[in-house]
N, CA and C atoms of all chains as a GROMACS GRO file, in nm:
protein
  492
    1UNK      N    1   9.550  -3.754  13.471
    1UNK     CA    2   9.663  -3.666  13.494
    1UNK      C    3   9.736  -3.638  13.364
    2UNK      N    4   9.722  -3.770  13.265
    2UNK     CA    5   9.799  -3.723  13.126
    2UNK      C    6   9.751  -3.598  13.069
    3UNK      N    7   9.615  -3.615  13.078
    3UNK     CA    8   9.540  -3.516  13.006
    3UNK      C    9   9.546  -3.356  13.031
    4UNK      N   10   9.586  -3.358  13.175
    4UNK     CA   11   9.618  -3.225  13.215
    4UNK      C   12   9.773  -3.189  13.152
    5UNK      N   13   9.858  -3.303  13.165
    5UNK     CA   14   9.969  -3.235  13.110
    5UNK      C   15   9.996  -3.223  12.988
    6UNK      N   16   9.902  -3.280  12.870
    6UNK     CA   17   9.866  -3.265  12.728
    6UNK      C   18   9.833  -3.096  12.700
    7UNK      N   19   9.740  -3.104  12.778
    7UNK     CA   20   9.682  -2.947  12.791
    7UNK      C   21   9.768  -2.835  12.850
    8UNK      N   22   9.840  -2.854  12.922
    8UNK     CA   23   9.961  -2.791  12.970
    8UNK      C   24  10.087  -2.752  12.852
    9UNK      N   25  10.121  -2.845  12.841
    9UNK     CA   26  10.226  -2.856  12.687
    9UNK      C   27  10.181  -2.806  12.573
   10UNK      N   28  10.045  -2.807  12.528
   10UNK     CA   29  10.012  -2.757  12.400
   10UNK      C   30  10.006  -2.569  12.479
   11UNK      N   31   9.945  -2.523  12.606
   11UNK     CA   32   9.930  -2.395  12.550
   11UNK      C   33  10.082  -2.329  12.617
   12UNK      N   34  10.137  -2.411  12.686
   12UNK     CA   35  10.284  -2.386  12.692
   12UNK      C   36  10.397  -2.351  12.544
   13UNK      N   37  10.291  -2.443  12.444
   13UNK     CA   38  10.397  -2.394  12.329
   13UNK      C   39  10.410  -2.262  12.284
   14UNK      N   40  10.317  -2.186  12.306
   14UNK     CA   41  10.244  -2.064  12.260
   14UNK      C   42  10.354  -1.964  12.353
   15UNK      N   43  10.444  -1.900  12.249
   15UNK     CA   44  10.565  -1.818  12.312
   15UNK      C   45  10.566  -1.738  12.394
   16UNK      N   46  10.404  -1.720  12.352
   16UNK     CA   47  10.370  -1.526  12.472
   16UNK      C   48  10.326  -1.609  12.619
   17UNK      N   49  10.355  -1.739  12.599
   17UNK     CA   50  10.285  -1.771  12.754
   17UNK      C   51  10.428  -1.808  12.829
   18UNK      N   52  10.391  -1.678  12.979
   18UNK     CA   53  10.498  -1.704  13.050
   18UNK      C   54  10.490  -1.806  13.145
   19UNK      N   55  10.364  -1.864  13.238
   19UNK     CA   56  10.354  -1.999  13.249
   19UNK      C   57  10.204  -2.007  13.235
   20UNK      N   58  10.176  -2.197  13.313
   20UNK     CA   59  10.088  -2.222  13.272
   20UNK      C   60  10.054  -2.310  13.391
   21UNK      N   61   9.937  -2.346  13.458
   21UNK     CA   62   9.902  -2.422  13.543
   21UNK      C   63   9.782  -2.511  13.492
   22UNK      N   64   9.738  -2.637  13.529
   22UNK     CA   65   9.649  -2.696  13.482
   22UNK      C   66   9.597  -2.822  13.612
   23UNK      N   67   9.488  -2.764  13.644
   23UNK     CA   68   9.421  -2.864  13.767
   23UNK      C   69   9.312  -2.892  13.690
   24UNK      N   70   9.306  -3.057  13.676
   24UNK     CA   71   9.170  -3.126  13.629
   24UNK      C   72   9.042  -3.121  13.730
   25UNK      N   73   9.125  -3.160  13.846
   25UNK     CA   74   9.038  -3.118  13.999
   25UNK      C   75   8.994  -3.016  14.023
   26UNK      N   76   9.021  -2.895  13.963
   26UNK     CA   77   8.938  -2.765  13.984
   26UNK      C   78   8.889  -2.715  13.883
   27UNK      N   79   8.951  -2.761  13.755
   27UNK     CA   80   8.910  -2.758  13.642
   27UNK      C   81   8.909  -2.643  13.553
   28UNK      N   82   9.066  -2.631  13.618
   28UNK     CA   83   9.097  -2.448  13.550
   28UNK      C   84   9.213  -2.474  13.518
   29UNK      N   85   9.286  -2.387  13.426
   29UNK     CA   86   9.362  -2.389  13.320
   29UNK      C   87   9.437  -2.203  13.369
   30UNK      N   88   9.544  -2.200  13.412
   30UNK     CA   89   9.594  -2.069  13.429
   30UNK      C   90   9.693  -2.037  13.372
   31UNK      N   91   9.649  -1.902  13.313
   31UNK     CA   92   9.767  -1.902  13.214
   31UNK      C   93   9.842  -1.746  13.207
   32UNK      N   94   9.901  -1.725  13.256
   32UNK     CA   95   9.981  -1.571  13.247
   32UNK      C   96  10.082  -1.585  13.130
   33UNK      N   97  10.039  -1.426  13.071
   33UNK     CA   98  10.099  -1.444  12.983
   33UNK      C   99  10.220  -1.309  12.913
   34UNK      N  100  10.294  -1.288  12.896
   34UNK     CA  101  10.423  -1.217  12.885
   34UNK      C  102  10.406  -1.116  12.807
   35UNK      N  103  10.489  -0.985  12.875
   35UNK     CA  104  10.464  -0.832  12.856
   35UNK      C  105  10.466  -0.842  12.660
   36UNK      N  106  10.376  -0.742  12.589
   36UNK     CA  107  10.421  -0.719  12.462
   36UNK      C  108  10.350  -0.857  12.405
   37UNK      N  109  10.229  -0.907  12.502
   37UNK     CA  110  10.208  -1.056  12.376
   37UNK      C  111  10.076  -1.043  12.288
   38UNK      N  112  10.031  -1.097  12.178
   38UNK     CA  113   9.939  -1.088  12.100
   38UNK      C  114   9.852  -1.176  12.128
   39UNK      N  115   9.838  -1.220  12.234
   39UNK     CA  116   9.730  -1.350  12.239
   39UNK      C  117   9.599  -1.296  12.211
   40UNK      N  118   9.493  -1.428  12.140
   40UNK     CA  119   9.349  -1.346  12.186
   40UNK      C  120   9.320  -1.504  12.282
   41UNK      N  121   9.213  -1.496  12.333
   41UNK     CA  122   9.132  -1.608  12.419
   41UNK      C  123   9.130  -1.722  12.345
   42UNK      N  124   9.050  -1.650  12.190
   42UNK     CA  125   9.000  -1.759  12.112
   42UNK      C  126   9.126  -1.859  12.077
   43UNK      N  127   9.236  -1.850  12.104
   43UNK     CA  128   9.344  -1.903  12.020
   43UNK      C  129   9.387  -2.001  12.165
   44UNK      N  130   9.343  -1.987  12.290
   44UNK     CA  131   9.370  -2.075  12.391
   44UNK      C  132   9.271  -2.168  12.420
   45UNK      N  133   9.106  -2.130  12.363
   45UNK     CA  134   9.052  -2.184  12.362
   45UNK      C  135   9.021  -2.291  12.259
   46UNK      N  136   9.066  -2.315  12.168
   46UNK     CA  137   9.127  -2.340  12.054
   46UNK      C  138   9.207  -2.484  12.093
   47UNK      N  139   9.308  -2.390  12.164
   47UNK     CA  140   9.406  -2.514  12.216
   47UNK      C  141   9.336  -2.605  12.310
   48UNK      N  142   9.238  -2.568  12.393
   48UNK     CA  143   9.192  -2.649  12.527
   48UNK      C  144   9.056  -2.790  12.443
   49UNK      N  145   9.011  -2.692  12.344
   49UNK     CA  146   8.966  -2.795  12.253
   49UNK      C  147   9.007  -2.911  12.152
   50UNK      N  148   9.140  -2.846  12.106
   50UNK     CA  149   9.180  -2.979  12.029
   50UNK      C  150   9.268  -3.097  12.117
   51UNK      N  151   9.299  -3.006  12.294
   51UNK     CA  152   9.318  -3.145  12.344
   51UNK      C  153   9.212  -3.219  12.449
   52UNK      N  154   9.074  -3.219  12.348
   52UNK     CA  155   8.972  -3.307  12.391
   52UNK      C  156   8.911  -3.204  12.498
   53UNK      N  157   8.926  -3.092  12.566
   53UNK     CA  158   8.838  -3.030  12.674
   53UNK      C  159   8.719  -2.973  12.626
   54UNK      N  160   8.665  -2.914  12.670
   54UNK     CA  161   8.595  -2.794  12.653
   54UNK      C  162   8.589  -2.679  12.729
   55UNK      N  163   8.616  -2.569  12.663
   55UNK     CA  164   8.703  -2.376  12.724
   55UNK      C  165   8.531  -2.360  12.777
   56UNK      N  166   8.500  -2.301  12.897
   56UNK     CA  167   8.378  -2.265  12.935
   56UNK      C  168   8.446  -2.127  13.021
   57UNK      N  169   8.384  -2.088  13.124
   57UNK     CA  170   8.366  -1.912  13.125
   57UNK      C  171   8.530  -1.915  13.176
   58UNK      N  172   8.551  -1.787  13.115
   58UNK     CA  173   8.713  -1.723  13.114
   58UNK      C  174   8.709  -1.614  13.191
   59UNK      N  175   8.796  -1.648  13.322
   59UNK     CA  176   8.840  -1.478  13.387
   59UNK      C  177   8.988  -1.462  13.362
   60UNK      N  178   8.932  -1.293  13.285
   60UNK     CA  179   9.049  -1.257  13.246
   60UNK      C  180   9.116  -1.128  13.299
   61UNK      N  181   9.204  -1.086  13.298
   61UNK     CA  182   9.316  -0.949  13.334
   61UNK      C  183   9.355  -0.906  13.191
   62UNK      N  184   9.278  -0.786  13.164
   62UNK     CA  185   9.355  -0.729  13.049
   62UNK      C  186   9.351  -0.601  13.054
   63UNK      N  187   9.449  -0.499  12.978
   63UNK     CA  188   9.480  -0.351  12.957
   63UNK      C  189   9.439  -0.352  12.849
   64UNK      N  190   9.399  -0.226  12.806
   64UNK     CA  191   9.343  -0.153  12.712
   64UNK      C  192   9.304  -0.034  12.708
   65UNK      N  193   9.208   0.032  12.600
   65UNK     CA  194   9.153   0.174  12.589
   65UNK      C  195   9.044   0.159  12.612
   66UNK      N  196   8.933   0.202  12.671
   66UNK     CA  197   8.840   0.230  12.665
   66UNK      C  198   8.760   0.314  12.619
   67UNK      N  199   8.667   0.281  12.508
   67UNK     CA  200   8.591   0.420  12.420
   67UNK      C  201   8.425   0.395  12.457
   68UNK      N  202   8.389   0.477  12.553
   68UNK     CA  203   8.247   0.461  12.565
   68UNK      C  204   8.258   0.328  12.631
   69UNK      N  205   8.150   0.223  12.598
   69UNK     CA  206   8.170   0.063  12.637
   69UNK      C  207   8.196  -0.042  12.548
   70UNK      N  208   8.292   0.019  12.492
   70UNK     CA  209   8.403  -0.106  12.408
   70UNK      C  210   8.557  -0.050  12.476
   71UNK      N  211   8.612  -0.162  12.517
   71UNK     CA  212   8.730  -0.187  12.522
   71UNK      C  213   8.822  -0.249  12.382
   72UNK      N  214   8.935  -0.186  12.371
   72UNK     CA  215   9.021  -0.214  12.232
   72UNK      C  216   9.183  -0.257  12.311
   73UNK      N  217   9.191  -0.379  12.257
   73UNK     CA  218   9.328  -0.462  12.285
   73UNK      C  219   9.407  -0.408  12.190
   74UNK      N  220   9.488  -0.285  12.187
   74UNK     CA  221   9.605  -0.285  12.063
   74UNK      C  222   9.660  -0.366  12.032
   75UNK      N  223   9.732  -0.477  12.124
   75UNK     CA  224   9.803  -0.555  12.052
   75UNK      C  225   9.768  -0.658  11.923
   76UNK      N  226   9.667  -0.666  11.930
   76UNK     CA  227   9.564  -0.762  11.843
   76UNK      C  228   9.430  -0.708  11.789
   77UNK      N  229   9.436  -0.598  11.805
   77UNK     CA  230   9.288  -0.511  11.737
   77UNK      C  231   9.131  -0.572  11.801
   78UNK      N  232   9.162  -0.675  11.905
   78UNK     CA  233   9.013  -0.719  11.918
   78UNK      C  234   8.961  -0.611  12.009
   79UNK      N  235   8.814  -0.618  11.964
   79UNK     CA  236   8.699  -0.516  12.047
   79UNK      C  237   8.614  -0.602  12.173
   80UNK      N  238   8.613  -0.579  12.228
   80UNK     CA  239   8.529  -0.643  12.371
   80UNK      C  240   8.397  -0.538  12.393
   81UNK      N  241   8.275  -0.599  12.377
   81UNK     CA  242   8.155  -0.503  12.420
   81UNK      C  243   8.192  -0.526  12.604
   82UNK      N  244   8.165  -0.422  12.644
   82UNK     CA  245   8.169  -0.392  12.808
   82UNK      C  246   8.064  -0.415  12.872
   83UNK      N  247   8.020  -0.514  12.973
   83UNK     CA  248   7.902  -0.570  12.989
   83UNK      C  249   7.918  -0.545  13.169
   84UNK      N  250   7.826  -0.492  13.287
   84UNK     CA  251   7.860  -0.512  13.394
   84UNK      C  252   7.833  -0.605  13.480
   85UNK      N  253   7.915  -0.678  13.542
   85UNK     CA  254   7.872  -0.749  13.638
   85UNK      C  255   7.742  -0.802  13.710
   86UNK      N  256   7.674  -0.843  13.747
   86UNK     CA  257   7.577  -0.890  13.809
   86UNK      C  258   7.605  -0.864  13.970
   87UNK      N  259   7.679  -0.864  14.010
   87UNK     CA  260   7.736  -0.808  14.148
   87UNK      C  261   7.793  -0.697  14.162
   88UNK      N  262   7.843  -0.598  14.022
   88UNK     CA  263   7.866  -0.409  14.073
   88UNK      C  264   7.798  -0.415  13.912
   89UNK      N  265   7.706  -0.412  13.931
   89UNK     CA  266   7.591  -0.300  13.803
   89UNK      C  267   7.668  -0.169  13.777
   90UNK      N  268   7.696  -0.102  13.838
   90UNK     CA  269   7.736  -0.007  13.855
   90UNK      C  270   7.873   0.085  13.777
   91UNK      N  271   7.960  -0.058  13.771
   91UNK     CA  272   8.098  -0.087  13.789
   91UNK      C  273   8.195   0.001  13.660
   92UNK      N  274   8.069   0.008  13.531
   92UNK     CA  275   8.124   0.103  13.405
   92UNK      C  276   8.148   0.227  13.427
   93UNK      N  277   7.996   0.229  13.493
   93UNK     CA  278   7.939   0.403  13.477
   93UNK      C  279   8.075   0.443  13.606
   94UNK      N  280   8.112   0.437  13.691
   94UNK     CA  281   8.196   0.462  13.816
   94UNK      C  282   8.341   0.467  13.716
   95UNK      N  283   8.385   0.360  13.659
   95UNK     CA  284   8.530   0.416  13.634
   95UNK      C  285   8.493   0.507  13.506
   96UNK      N  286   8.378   0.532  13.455
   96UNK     CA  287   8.399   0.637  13.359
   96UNK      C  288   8.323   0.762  13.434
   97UNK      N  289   8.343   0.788  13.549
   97UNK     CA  290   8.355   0.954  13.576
   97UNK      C  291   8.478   0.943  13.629
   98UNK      N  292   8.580   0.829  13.651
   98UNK     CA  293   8.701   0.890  13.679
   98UNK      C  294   8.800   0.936  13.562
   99UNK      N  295   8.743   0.888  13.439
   99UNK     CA  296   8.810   0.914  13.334
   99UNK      C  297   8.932   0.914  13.293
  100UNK      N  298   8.977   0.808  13.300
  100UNK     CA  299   9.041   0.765  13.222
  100UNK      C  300   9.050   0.665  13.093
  101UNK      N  301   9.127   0.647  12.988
  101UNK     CA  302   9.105   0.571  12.905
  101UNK      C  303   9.176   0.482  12.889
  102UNK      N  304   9.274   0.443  12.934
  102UNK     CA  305   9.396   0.350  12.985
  102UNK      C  306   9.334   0.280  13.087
  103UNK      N  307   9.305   0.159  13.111
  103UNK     CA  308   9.245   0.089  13.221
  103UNK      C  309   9.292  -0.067  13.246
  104UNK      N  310   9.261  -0.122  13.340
  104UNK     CA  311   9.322  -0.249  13.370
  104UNK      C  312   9.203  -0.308  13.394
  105UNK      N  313   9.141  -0.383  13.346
  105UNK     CA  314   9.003  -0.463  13.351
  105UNK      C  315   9.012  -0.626  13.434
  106UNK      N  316   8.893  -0.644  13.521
  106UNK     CA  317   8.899  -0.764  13.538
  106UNK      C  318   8.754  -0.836  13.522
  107UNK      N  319   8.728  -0.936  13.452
  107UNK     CA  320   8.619  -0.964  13.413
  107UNK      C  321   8.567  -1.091  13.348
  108UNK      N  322   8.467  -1.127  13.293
  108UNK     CA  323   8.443  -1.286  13.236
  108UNK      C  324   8.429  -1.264  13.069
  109UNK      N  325   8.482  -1.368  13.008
  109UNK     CA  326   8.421  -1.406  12.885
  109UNK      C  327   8.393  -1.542  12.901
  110UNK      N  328   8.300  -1.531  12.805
  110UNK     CA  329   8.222  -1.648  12.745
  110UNK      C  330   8.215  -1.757  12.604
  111UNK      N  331   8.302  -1.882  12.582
  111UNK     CA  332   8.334  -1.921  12.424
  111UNK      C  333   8.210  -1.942  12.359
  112UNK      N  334   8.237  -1.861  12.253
  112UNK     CA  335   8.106  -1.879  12.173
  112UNK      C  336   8.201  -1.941  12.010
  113UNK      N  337   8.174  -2.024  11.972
  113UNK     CA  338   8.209  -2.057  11.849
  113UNK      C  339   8.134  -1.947  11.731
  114UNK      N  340   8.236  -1.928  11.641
  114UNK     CA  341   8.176  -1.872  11.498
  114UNK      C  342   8.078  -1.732  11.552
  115UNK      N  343   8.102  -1.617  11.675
  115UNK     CA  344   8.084  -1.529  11.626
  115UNK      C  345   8.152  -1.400  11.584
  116UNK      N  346   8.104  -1.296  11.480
  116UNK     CA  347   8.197  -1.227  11.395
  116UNK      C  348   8.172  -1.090  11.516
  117UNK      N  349   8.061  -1.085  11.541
  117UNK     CA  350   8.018  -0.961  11.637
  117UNK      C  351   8.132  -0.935  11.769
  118UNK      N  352   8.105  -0.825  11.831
  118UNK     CA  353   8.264  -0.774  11.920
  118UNK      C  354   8.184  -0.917  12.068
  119UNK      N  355   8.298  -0.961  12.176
  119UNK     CA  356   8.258  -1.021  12.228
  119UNK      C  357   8.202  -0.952  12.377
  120UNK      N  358   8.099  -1.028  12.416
  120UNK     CA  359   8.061  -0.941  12.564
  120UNK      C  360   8.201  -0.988  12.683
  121UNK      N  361   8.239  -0.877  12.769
  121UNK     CA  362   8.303  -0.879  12.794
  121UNK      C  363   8.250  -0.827  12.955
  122UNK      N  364   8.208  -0.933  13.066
  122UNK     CA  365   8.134  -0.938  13.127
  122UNK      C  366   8.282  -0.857  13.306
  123UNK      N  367   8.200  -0.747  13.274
  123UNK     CA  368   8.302  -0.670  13.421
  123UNK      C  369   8.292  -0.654  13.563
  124UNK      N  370   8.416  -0.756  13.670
  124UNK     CA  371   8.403  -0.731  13.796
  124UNK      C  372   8.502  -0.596  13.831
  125UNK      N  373   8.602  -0.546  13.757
  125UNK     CA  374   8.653  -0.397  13.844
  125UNK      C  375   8.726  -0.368  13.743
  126UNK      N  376   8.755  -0.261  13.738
  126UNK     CA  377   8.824  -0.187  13.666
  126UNK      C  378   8.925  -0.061  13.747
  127UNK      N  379   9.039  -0.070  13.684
  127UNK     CA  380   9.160   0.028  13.772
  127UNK      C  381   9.206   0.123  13.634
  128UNK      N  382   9.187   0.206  13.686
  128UNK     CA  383   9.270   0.324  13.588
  128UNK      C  384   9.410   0.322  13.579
  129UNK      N  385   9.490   0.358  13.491
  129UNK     CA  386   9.609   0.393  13.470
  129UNK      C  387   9.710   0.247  13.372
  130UNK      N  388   9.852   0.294  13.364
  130UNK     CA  389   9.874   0.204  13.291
  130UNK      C  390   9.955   0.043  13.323
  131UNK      N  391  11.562   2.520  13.504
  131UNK     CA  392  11.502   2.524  13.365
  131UNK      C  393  11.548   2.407  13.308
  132UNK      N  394  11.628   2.348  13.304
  132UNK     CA  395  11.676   2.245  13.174
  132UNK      C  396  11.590   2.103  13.232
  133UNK      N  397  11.595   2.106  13.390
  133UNK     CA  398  11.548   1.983  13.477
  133UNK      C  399  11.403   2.038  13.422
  134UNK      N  400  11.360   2.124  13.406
  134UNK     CA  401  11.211   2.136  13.424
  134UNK      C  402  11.138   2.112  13.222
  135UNK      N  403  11.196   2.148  13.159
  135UNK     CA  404  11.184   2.139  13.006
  135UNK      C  405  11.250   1.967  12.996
  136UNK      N  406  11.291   1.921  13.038
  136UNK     CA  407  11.328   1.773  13.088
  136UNK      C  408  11.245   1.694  13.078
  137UNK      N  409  11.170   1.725  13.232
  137UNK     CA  410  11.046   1.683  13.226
  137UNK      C  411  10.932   1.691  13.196
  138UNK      N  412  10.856   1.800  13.149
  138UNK     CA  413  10.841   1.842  13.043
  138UNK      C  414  10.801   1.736  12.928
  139UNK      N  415  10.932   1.709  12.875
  139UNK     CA  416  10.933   1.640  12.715
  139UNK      C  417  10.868   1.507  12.763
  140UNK      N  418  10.933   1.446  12.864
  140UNK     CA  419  10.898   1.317  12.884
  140UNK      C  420  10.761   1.301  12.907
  141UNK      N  421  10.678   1.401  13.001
  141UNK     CA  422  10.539   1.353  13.020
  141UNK      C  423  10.446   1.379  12.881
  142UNK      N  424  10.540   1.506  12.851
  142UNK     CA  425  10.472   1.553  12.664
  142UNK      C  426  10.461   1.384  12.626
  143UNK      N  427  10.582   1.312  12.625
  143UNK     CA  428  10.627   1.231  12.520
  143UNK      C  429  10.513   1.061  12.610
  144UNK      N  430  10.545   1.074  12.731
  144UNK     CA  431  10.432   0.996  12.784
  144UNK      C  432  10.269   0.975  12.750
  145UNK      N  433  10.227   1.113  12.715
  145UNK     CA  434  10.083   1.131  12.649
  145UNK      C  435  10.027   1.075  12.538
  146UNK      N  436  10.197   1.067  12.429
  146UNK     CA  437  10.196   1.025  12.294
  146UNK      C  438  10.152   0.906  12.252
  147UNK      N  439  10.261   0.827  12.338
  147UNK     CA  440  10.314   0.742  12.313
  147UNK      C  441  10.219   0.617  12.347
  148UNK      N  442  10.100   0.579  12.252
  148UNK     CA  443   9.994   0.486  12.277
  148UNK      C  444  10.052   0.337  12.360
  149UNK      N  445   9.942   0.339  12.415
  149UNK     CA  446   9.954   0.245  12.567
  149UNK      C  447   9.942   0.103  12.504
  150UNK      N  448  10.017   0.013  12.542
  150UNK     CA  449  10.023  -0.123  12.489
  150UNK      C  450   9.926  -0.168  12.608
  151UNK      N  451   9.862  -0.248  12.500
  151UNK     CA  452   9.672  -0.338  12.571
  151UNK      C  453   9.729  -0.437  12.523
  152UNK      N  454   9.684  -0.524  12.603
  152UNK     CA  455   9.735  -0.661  12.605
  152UNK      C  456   9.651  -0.772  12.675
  153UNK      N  457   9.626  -0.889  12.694
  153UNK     CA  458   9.576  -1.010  12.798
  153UNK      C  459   9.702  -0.996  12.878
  154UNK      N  460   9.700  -1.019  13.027
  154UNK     CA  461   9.788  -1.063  13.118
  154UNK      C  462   9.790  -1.140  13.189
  155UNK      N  463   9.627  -1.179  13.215
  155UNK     CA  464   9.614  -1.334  13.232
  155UNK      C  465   9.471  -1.381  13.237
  156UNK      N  466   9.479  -1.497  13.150
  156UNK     CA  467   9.371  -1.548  13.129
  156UNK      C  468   9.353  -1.688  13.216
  157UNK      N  469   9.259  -1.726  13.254
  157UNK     CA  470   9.190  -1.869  13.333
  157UNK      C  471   9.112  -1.917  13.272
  158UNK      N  472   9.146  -2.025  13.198
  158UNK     CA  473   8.952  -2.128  13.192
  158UNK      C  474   8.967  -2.185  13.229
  159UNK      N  475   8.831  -2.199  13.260
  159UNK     CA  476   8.751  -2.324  13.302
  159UNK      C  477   8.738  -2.441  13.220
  160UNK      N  478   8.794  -2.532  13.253
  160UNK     CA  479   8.778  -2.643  13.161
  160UNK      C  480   8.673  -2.773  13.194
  161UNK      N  481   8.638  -2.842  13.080
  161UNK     CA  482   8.536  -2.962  13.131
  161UNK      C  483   8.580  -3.037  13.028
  162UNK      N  484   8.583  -3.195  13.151
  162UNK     CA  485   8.574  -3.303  13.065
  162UNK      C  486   8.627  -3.353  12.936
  163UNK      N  487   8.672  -3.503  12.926
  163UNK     CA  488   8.694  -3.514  12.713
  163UNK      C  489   8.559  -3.469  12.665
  164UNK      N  490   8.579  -3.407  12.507
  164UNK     CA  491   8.436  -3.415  12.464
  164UNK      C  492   8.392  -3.560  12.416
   0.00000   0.00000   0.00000
């Protein structure tokens, strides 16, 4: 139980996080995080490692632009390659005939240490608008 | 006219005005000490 609240407190320090939940028993780490923030993944995963865990697959909620199949986080310049789901194949090609480029993504990443390349950015739905 | 050039500016100014992208919430999965 310490260990969860070790892990709790360290990514609690992190200003843009508005809270934080931590079940060892389910073995997830939840973390919402506050309008206007710069977080990237790598910097929580980061944290979940130096207090002894290991960060394995990430579902995430994020806004952005969409150009073709890269998604771009303004707040932090990172690029996400757009990868579809295994359960809606489909799921890119569909919100890009509705066209828009403002989108609300929901989807998996994966920690990969030390790479420089954009990350796959594995997609269950996508909502238009802002 | 003034209500309509009003609105107008604002959706003009809505178009502009690049969309803040952001994380809003992230989950991991965690395992084990290493």
């Amino acid at each position: 139980m310490t260990c969860a609240f070790a892990v709790r407190g360290a990514i609690k320090k992190n200003s843009a996080v508005e809270s934080v939940d931590v079940s060892l028993n389910r073995g997830l780490a939840t973390v919402k995080l506050k309008p206007g923030n710069t977080v990237k993944p790598q910097d929580l995963w980061e944290t979940v490692r130096k207090n002894g865990f290991t960060p394995k697959e990430t579902s995430v909620v994020v806004r952005g632009d969409v150009e073709g199949r890269k998604l771009k986080v303004t707040g932090t310049n990172q690029v996400f390659d757009l990868t579809p789901d295994r359960k809606n194949p489909r799921v890119i090609e569909e919100a890009g005939a509705r066209a828009s480029k403002a989108v609300t993504i929901r989807g998996t990443l994966t920690p990969e240490k030390n790479s420089k390349a954009p990350m796959p950015l594995q997609v269950r739905s996508i909502e238009n608008g802002r | 006219m003034t209500r309509n050039l009003f609105g107008f500016a604002i959706a003009l100014l809505a178009s502009v005005v690049p969309v803040r992208a952001e994380f809003l919430q992230i989950d991991i999965s965690i395992f084990g000490m290493d």
